[in-house]
N, C-alpha and C positions, 0 to 999 in steps of 0.2 A: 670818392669812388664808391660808396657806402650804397648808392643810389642806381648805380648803374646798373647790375643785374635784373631791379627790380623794374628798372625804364625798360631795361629791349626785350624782357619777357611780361611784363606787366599784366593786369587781364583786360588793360584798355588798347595794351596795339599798339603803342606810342613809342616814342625811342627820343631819347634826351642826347640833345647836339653835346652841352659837355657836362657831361656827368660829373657832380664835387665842387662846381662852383656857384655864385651867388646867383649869375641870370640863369643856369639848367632848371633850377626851381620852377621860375617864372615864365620860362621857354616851355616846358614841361605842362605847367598849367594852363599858358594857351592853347596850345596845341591837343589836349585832353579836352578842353571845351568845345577847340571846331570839333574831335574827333565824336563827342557826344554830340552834339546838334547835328550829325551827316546821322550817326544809328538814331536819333529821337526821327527824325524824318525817314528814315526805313522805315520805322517802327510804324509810323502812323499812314504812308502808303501800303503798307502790309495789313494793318486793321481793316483803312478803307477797300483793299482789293479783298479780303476776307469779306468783309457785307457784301461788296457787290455779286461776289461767286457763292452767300448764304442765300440771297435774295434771290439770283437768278434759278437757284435750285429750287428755291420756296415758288415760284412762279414757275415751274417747269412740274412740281409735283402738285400744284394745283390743276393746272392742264391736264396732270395724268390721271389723279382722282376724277375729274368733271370727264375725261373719255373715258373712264375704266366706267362710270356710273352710265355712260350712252350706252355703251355697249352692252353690258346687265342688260340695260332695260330694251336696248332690242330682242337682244334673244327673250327675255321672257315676253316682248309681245309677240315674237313671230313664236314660241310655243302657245301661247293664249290665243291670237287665231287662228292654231293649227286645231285646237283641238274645239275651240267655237265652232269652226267651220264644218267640222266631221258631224257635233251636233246638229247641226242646222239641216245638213245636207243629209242626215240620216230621217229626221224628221219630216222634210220634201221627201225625199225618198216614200217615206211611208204615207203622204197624203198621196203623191204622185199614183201609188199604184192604186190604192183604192179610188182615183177621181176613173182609170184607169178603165177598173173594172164596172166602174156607174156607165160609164162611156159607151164601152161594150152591149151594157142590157137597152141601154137608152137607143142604139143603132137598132138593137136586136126587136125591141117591140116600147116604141115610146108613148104609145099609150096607156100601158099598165104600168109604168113606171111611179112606183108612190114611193117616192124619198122619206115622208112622214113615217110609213111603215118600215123604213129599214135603216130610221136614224138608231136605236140603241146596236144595229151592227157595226154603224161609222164610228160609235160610245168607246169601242176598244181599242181605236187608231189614239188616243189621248186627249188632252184639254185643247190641242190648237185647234181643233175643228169650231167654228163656234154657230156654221151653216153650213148645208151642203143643199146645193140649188142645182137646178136644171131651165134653161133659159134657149125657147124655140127659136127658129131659124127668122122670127120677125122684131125680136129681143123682149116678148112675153114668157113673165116668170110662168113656169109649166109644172113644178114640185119643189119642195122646200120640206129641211127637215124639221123647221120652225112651225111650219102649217098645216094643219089638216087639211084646209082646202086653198088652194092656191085663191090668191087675189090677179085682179089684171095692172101685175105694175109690169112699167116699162124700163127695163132696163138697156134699150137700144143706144142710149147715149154713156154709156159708160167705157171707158177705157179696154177693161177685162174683158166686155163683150166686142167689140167695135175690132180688136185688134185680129180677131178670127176668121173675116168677114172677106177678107179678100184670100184667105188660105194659105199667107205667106209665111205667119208663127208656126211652126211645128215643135209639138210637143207641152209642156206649163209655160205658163206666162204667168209673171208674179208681180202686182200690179202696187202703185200707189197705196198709201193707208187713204181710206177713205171714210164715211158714217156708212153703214148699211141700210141699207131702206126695206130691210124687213127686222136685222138685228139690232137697228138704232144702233151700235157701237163700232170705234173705231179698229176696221181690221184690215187687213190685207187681204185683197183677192187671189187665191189663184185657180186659172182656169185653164181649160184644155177642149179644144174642140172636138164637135160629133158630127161624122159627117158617112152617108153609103161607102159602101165598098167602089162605088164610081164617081165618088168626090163630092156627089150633091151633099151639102150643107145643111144640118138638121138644128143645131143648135147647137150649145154650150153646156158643161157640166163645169159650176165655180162653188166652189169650197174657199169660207171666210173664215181666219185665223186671225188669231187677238197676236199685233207683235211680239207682244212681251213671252208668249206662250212659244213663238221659236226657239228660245233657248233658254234652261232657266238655269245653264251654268255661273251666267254673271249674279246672279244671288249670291254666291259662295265667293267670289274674285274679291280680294283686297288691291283696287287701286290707287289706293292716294286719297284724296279730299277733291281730284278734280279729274279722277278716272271716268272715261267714259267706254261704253262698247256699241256701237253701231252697225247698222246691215243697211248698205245702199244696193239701189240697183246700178246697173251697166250703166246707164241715164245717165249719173250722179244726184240720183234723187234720191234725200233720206228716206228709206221706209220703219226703220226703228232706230229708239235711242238711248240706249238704258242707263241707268248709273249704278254701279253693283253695292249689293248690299239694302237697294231698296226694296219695297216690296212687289212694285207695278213698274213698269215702263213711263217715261216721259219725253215728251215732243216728240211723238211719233205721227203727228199729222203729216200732210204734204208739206217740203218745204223746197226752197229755190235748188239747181244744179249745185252742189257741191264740191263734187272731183267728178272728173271723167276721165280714169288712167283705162289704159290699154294693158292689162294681164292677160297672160294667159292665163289657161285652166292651171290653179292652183298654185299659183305664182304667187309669189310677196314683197312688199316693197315697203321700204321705213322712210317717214320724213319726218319734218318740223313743219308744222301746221299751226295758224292761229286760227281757232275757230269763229265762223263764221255767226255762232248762235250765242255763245255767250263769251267770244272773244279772250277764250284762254288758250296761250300758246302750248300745243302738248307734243306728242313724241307721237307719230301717229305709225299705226302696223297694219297694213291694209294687203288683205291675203282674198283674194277670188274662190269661190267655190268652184270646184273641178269636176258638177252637173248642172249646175244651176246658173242663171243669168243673178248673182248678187254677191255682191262683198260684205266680207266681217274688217270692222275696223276696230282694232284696240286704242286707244287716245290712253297715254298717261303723262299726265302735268310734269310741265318743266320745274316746275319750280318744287315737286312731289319726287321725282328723279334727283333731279342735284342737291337737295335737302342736305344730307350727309354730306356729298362731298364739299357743298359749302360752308358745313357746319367745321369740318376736317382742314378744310382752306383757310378757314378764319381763325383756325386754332394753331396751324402752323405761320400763319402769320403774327398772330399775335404773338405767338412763343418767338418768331425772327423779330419781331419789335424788339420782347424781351433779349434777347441775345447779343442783339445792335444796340442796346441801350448797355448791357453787362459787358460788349467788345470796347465801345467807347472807354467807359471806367475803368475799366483793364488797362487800357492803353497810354491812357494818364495816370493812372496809377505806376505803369512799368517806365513812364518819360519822366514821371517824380522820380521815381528810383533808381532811374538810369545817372540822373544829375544830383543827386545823394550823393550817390556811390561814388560821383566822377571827385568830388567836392572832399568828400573822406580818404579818396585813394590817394588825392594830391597830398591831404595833410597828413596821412601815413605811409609814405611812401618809404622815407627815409628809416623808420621801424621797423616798415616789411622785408627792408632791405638786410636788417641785422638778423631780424628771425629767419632769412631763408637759408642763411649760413649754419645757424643754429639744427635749421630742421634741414639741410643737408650731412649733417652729423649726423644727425639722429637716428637720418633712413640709412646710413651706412653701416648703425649699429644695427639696427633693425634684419639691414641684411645678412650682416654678418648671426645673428639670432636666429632666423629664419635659417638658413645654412646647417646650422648646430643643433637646430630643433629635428631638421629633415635628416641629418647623420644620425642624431640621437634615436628618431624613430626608426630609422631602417635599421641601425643595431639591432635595438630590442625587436622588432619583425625577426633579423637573422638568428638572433638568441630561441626566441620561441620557436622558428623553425626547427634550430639545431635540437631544443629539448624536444619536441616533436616527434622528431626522427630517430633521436637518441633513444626516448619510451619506445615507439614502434618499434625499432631494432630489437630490445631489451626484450618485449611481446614476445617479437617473432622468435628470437633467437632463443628466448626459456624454453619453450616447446620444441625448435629445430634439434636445439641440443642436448638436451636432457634425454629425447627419447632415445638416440642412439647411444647414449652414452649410458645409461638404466639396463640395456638391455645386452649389452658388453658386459658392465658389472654384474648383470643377473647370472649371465649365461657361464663369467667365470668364477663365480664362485659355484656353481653347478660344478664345473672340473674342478675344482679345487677342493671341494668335499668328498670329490670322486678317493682322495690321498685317504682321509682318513675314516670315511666310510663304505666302501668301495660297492657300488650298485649293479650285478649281472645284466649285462646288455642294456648298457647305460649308451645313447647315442651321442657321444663325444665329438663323431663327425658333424653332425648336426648342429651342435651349441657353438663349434666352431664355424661354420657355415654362418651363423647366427651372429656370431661374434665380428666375422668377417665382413656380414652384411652392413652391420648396421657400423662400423668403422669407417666402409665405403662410402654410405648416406652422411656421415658428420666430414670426409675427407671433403665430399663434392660439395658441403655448403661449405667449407671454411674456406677451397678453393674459389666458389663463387663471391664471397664476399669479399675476396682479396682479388679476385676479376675487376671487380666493379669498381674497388676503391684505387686502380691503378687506371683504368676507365676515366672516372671521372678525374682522379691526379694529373692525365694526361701522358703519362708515361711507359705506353701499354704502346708495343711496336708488332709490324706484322713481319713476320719472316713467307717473303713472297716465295710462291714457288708455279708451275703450270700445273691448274687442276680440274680434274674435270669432274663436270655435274656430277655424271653419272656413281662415280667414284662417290665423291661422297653421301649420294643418297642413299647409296648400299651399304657403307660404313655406320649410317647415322642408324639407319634401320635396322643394322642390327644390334646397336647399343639398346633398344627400344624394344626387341623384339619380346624378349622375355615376358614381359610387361604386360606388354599387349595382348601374349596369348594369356598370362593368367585370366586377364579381364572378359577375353573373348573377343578383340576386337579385331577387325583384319585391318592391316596394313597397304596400299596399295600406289601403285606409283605411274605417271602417264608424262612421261620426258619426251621431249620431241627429239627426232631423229639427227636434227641438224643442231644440235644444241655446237656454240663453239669452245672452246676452251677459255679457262681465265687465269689474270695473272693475281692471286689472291695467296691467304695465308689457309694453305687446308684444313689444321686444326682449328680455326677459330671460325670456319665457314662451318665445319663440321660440331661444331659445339656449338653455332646458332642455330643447325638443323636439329639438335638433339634439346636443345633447351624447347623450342617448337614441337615437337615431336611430342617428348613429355607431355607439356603442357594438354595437348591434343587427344591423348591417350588417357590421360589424370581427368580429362571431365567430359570425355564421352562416356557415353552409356553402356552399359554390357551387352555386345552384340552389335555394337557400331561399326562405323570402319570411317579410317583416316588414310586420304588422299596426298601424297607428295606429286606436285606436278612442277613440270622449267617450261620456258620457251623465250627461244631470243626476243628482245621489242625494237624497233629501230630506234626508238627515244631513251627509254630507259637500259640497254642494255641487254643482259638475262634477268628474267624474273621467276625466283623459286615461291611457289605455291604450297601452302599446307591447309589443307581442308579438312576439318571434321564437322560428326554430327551431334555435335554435344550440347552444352544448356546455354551455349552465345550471351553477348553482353552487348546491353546499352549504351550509348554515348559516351556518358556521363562512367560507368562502368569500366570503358576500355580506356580511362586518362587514370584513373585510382591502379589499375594492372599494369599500367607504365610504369608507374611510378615504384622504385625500391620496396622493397617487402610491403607493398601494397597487393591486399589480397579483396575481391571483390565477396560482399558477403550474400551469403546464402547457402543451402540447406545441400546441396552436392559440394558447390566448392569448399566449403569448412571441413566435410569428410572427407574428401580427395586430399588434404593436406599441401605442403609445399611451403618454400621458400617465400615464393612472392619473387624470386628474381630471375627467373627466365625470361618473362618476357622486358624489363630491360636492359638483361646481360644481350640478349641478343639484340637489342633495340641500337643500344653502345657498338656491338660490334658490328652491325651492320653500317653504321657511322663511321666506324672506325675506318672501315672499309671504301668511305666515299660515297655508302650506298643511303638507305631509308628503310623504314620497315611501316608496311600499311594494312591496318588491320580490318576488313566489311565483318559484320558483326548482327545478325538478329537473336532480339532475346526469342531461345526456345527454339531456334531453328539452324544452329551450328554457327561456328567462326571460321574464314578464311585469312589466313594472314603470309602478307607478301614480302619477301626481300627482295630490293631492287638493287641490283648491280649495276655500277655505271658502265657507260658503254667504254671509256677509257681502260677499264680492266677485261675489256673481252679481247682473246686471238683469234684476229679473223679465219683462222683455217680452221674450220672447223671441224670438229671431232665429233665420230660417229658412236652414237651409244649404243654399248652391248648388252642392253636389255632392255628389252620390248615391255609395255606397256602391258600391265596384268597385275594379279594378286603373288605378293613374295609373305605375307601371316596371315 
């Protein structure tokens, strides 16, 4: 039987048909062997469904690296030919108007037109001018800014001229890279018709610009090893084609139709392009200019773009190699250790079975320890609180009681020397006043401390009677009154009309409004005033009110002033003196009572504190109070 515990709670899950005999062993250990080869095959469907859900994730964040890198790299080409295209079109811009103004004078009087003579004014439009021609209405060059004296070449077969000819272009025409046959180099035309004020056709003013000189942003552009920047026209004809970072332009001859997209002005559109010229697939940003008949094309390399994220893909894979390789070994290493264990638990099975006896002893003593440890502490916790309290007492009560009691014995041995030294108008009434006083002050704490400690004994009863608010706020008020005018403070009181009567104990109602009262009067200021206010509540009953403007308490402040001769410290209250138990003599009795006591509190700016009477102690007939609401100190 020795074995049987250890079968039906084992940590293999097995249960032994008969526990204490020769075949439970043997039953035991088959049954522990299927029960390891069912968890060795969890085990190793769980690895392989762990690679599968590694891998699909490692192939899910490769897809998102290679979109997160498209994505980059479109927007930085739709910013790169946004802001290409502004140059380009600011630079049209500025040939347009001066071809603009040649136009003009050339309409205006075209035979004194000398280009020659007014090329260093064309010198300040910049480096893309690299001609500026004037070409008559039979395609005879007629001024150039390259010649003093015009030659007779024929430009009638050229594109830029030819396309003006029937009056259909209006405005630039931005032609083909071509050779110049006066500038010998490869530029771009552009030209602009000259024609009367009644359409007759005078000729041509064309302006040759070096491609490379439209734009010299792509100098400064880092794209890759296979970034390209291009400017076609509407056609799909290359007119330039730069590589950034060079110093000149390349392949800006004529070359075959290459796109022919439909943009609007200033539209953009991204694709995957293999090019046509040196057959590398790139990421192409093709954005129309928004005056001009031509496109900027950003080209950045695919393989310039995915660089990272494939460098990032091949490092999460190879670290998911690694991990498939480290899940595998785990996984034969925990099916070794599964069949260890299975193989050790059989052959200690019957030992485990003596120790768990042992070690259910053990934890009983354990507990039983545990039990004795946590009495043992909460003693000493209640001893240190007791001595605690006991010093605190021992504080408050040297000082409570000492000083009335110094000053009894001052004041009678004062009369008592009156016998044998006898002093002419010696105020005897006075020392007895004095004598009286402070006997009073030691009666009302020795009373209060034996309040409290029947309070807390639980053997403090109330002798019920029918009382009303009013009644005792006038009572309380006037124990207090004294007090208050020494200090200067006024007293004043705002009861509501329909207050009802309760069935309570009136001295002990009346000894929480005076321990409050005190309290209110002991640490306002000189020249304050302290508020007693009632008014029925449907939830809680009546609730009596005492408001003052005096130096208020913290959170933290008003748990320390609950608390038995806890006195809150600071620089009025330490002066102001007291007990420390008002406010939980009256905390208790209002307890006492069935009720609560709730104190709102800012430092610096007064405390109000509340006694709630439950509504089980109110008589609904209510009783009308005979005194109005005003100042009584």
């Amino acid at each position: 039987m020795a074995l049987d515990r250890f079968w039906s709670n084992g940590p293999l899950g097995v249960i032994a048909r008969h526990a204490g005999s020769a075949d439970a062993a043997a039953d035991f250990a088959v049954r522990a062997r299927r029960h390891t080869t069912r968890l060795s095959i969890k085990v190793a469907m769980l690895a392989l469904g762990l690679a599968i859900v590694m891998w699909v994730v490692i192939t899910l964040v490769g897809r998102h690296e290679q979109d997160a890198a498209l994505a980059s790299a479109r927007i930085e080409g739709s910013n790169l030919t946004a802001a290409l295209a502004d140059e380009v079109e600011q630079t049209l811009t500025t040939v347009d108007r001066a071809m603009a103004m040649l136009a003009d004078e050339a309409r205006d009087d075209p035979a004194h037109l000398d280009l020659y003579q007014i090329r260093t004014q064309l010198a300040v439009l910049g480096r893309p001018i690299v001609q500026g021609a004037l070409i008559d209405a039979e395609g005879k060059l007629r001024a150039s800014t390259l010649l003093n004296r015009t030659e007779p070449i024929d430009f009638s077969d050229r594109e830029h001229f030819r396309v003006h000819l029937d009056g259909k272009q209006h405005g630039l025409f931005i032609s083909k890279p071509v050779v110049g046959r006066v500038s010998r180099r490869v530029t771009i035309q552009l030209s602009r018709r000259v024609e009367k004020a009644d359409g007759t056709f005078l000729g041509v003013v064309v302006f040759s610009l070096l491609p490379e000189a439209l734009t010299t942003m792509y100098r400064h552009l880092d794209l890759g090893e296979h970034g390209v920047v291009s400017l076609i026209g509407l056609d799909g004809i290359l007119r330039a084609r730069f590589h950034p970072g060079e110093s000149t332009a390349a392949e800006t001859t004529e070359g075959p139709a290459i796109w022919r997209p439909d943009l609007a002005p200033s539209e953009a559109i991204t694709f995957v392009r293999r090019s046509q010229i040196d057959q590398v697939p790139r990421l192409v940003t093709l954005r129309r200019l928004a005056s001009y008949p031509l496109l900027v094309a950003v080209g950045l390399g695919l393989d310039d773009v995915l660089a990272v994220s494939h460098t990032q893909t091949w490092l999460v894979r190879g670290t998911g190699v690694a991990l498939t390789i480290l899940l595998g070994g785990l996984t034969g290493l925990l099916v070794r250790e599964l069949w260890r264990r299975t193989y050790r638990e059989i052959e200690l099975a019957a030992e485990q079975a003596r120790l768990q006896a042992a070690n259910a002893a053990v934890s009983a003593e354990r507990v039983k320890l545990a039990a004795a440890n946590l009495e043992l502490q909460a003693s000493s916790e209640r001893a240190e609180a007791a001595n605690r309290a006991k010093s605190r007492f021992l504080a408050q009560m040297s000082h409570e009681l000492r000083t009335p009691l110094h000053a009894i014995i001052g004041f009678a041995e004062i009369i008592k020397d009156q016998r044998t030294r006898p002093q002419p108008g010696a105020p005897l009434s006075d020392y007895a006043t004095q004598i009286w006083t402070a006997g009073r002050s030691l009666l009302e704490t020795i009373n209060a401390i034996l309040d409290i400690a029947r309070l807390d004994a639980g053997t403090a009863q109330l002798a019920e009677t029918t009382v009303r608010i009013a009644d005792v706020v006038r009572t309380g008020i006037a124990a207090v009154r004294s007090h208050a005018q020494a200090r200067q403070i006024a007293l004043e009181t705002d009861l509501a009309r329909d207050l009802p009567a309760l069935r309570a104990d009136a001295a002990k109602l009346r000894q929480i409004l005076v321990c409050l009262l005190g309290n209110a009067v002991r640490f306002s200021p000189p020249g304050g005033d302290v508020v007693v206010s009632a008014h029925a509540d449907p939830d809680d009953g009546v609730i009596l009110a005492i408001t003052d403007s005096g130096i208020g308490m913290s959170d933290a402040e008003i748990a320390v002033a609950l608390e038995p001769f806890g006195q809150v410290e600071g620089v009025l209250s330490r002066s102001a003196g007291g007990t420390g138990l008002g406010l939980p003599l009256a905390k208790r009795l209002a307890e006492l009572h069935g009720g609560s006591l709730r104190i709102r509190s800012t430092v610096g700016s007064g405390t109000t504190v509340e006694v709630l009477i439950p509504p089980r102690r109110v008589i609904r007939q209510p009783a009308v109070a005979d005194e109005a609401p005003g100042a009584v100190a």
